[in-house]
N, C-alpha and C positions, 0 to 999 in steps of 0.2 A: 504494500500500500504506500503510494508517493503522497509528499503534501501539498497541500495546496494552500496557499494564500487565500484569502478572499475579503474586500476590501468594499466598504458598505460604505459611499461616498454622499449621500442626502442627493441636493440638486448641485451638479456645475454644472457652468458655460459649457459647450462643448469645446473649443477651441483651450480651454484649460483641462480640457480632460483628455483630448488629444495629444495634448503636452504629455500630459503623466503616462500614458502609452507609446508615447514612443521613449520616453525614458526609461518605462520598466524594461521595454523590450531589447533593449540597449545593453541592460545590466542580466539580462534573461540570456543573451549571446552568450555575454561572458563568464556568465555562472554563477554570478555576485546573491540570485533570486531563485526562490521558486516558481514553480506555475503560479499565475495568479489571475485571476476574477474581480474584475468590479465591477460592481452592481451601483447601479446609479440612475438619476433622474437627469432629463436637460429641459432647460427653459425652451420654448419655441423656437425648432430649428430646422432648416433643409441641408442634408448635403449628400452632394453630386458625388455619385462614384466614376469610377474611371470607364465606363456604357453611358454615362448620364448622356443623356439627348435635350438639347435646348427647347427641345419644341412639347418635352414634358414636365415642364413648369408653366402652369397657366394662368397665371397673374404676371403682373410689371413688376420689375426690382422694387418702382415706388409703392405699391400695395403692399407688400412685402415688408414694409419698413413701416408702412403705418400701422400695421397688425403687428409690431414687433418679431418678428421671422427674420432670425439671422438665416445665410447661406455660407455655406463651406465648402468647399472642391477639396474631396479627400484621396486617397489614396487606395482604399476596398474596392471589390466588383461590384459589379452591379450598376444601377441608375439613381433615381433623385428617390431618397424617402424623408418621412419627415421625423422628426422625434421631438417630445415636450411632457410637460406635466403630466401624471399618469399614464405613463408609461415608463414600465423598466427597462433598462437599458444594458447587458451585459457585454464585458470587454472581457476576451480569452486571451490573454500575453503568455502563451501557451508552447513550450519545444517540442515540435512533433517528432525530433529524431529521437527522445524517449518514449513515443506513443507512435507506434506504427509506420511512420514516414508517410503517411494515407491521407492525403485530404479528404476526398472523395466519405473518407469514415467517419474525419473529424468532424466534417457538415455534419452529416447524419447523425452523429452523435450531440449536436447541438439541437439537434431538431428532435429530438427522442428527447434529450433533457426538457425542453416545452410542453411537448407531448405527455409526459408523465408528471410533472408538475400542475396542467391545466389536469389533469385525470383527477387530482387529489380533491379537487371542488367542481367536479361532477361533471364535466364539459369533455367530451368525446373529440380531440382535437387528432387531425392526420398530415402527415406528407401530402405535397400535390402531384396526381397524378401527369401533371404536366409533361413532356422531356425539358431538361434543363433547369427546373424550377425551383428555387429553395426555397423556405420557408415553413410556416405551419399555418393549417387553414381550418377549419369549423363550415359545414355546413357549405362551400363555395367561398367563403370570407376568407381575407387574412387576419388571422390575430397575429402571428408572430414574422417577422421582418429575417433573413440572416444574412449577414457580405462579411468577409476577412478577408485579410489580406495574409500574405507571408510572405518573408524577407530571413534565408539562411533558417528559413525551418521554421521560424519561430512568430506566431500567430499577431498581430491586432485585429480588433475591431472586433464584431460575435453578432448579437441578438437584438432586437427590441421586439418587447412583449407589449401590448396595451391592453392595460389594466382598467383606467377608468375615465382612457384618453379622449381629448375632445374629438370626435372623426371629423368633425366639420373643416379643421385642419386639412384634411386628406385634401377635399374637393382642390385646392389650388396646384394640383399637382397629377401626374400620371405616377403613381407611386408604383417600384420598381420595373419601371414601364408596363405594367399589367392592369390593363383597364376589363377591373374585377372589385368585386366590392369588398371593403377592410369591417371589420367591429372588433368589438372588445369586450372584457368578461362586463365591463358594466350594459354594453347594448344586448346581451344577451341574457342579460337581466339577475346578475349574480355580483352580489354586493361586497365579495371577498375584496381587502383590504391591500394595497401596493406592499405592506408591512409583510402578510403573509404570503403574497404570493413571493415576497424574497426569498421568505426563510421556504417556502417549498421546490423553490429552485436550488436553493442551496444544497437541501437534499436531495435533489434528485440530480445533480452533478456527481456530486459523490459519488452515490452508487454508479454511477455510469461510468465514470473513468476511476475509481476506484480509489479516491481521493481520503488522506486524512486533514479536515479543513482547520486553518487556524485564521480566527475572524477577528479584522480591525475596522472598528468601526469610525469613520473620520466624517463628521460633521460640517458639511459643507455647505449650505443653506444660501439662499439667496432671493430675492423676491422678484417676482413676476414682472 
């Protein structure tokens, strides 16, 4: 059993929380860390993965600023999605040359930890049968978002789950280029808490990559 970090950040910017990602991952090369997890919230935000298509952002930069919706051109696969309040946000700084050298599993294996996390408050979540698709989805929907990136093995970027997210957010946007519709455990009518849907992700990492977790919780707070 390896250990894992796991690091329970409140809300940051994204752009500060990108910082702390590529710095873990930096000291992750070099051996300095464990695997590590942060679990975190971000204020209203878009950002472009390295698929992003201009013509799937549906609003003007200035709308975008008057709704407070920072944008960020990041470095993961994928296209534009969004992330903000009520929704979790999970980062995997993660060495896949101790864990199978497999992306293709390490997905998978993010998308099973959602999968059996949304299981524990009764919500039947799957894989999409798409080709290509990642992700977790309920009924047609996306609940859960996933892009990483890797660089010498070793993982950023992971998951966003929406918990009690606003969707109305989604509409300015072609979220992960997939014009399909998104909800969350709140539009499906289940009042489970951002709190515990942590700590059921928490556990349900573990069992999955076989994790012994040791948790810092750091207080990052900030207002809307």
């Amino acid at each position: 059993m390896r250990k894992l970090a796991v690091e329970a950040l409140g809300r940051e910017p994204y752009a500060q929380a990108w910082a702390r990602q590529r710095d873990l991952a930096l000291k992750r090369k070099q051996g300095e860390i464990a695997d590590t997890l942060l679990l975190l919230e971000h204020p209203h935000v878009l950002t472009l993965g390295r698929n992003a298509k201009p013509a799937h952002l549906l609003v003007s930069s200035e709308r975008l600023r008057q709704l407070g919706v920072e944008v960020h051109e990041i470095d993961r696969g994928g296209d534009v999605t969004y992330h903000g309040p009520g929704q979790i946000t999970g980062y995997f700084i993660f060495d896949l040359r101790e864990w199978k050298r497999d992306v293709g599993a390490f997905v998978r294996g993010i998308e099973q930890g959602l999968i059996d996390a949304l299981a524990g408050f009764g919500v039947r979540a799957e894989r999409s049968p798409g080709k290509g698709e990642t992700g977790v989805w309920v009924d047609g929907a996306k609940i859960g978002a996933i892009g990483v990136h890797l660089s010498r093995w070793v993982s950023t970027h992971g998951f966003a789950l929406n918990v009690s997210t606003d969707l109305e957010f989604f509409r300015h946007i072609v979220p992960c280029g997939l014009t399909k519709p998104v909800t969350s455990l709140r539009a499906l009518g289940n009042p489970a808490s951002r709190e515990a849907v942590t700590e059921a992700l928490k556990r349900a990492y573990a069992r999955l990559f076989d994790w012994t977790m040791e948790t810092k919780v750091l207080t990052t707070e900030i207002s809307q």
